[in-house]
N, C-alpha and C positions, 0 to 999 in steps of 0.2 A: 685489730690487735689491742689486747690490754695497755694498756697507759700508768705509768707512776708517776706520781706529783710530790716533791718531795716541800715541806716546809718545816718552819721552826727556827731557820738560820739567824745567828743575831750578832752582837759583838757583845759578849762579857767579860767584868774582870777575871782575873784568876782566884780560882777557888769554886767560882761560881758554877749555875747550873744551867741545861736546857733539854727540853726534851724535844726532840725532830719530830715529825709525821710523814709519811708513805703513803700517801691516799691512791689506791686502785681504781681504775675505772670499770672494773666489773669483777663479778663471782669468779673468774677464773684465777684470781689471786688467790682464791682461798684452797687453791690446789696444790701451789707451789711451796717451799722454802721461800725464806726472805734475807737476806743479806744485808749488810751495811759494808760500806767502802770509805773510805775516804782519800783527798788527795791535796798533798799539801803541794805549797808552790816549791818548784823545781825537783820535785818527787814523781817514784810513779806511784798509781794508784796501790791502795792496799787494801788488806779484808781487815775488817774489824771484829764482828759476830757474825750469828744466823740463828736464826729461829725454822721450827720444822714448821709444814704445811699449819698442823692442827695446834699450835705455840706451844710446844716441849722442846725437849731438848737445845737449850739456847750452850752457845758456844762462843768464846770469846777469846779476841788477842791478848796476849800476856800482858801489856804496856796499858788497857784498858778494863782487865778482868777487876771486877771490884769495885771500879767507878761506873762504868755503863750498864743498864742493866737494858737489855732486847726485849720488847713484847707486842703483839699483837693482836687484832681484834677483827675476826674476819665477817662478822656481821656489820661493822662499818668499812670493810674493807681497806681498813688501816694498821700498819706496822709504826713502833718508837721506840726509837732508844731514848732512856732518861740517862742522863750525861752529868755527873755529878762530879765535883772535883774537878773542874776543867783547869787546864793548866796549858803554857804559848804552844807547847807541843802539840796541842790539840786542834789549833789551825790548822785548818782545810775546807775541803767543798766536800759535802759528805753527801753520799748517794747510796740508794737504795737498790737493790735488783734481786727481779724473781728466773729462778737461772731454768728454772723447766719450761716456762714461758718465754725464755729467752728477751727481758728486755729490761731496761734502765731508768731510774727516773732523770731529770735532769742537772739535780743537786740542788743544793742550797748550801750558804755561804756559812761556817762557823768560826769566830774570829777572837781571841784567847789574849784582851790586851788591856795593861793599863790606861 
């Protein structure tokens, strides 16, 4: 079964920037939609964007449209959000998931603090 590995997680201040990775462990990434989630502490999980199999169509949460932009590159078998404008709101564990493939990465930590 495919595998995602998510990285990029750091602690920035506010304002700041970061772009995530979704690294695939095979071609069958490149079939799927790609998601981003995230989940902050004492929250449930939420959607953020998506991007379609072939990176069109990107879709975005209201709270994130305009700072995050979704893209991905399926000859290296990689998805990113570039994350601009971060602000405390923006702490979470943010993960990735390809939902026709059914599977998750494991997250990586984003942290929005003076």
């Amino acid at each position: 079964q495919v595998q995602l590995v998510e990285s990029g997680g750091d602690l920035v201040q506010p304002g700041g920037s970061l772009r995530l990775s979704c690294l695939a462990s095979d071609i069958t990434f490149a079939t799927s939609e790609m998601h981003w989630y995230r989940q902050a502490p004492g929250k449930e999980r939420e959607w953020i964007a998506s991007i379609s199999s072939v990176g069109d169509r990107p879709s975005y949460r209201d709270s994130v449209r305009g700072r995050f932009t979704i893209s991905r590159d399926n000859a290296k078998l990689e998805g990113y959000p570039q994350m601009r404008g971060l602000w405390l709101e923006d702490t979470a564990v943010y993960y990735c998931h390809a939902p026709r493939l059914g599977v998750w990465g494991q997250g990586t930590q984003v942290t929005v603090s003076w």
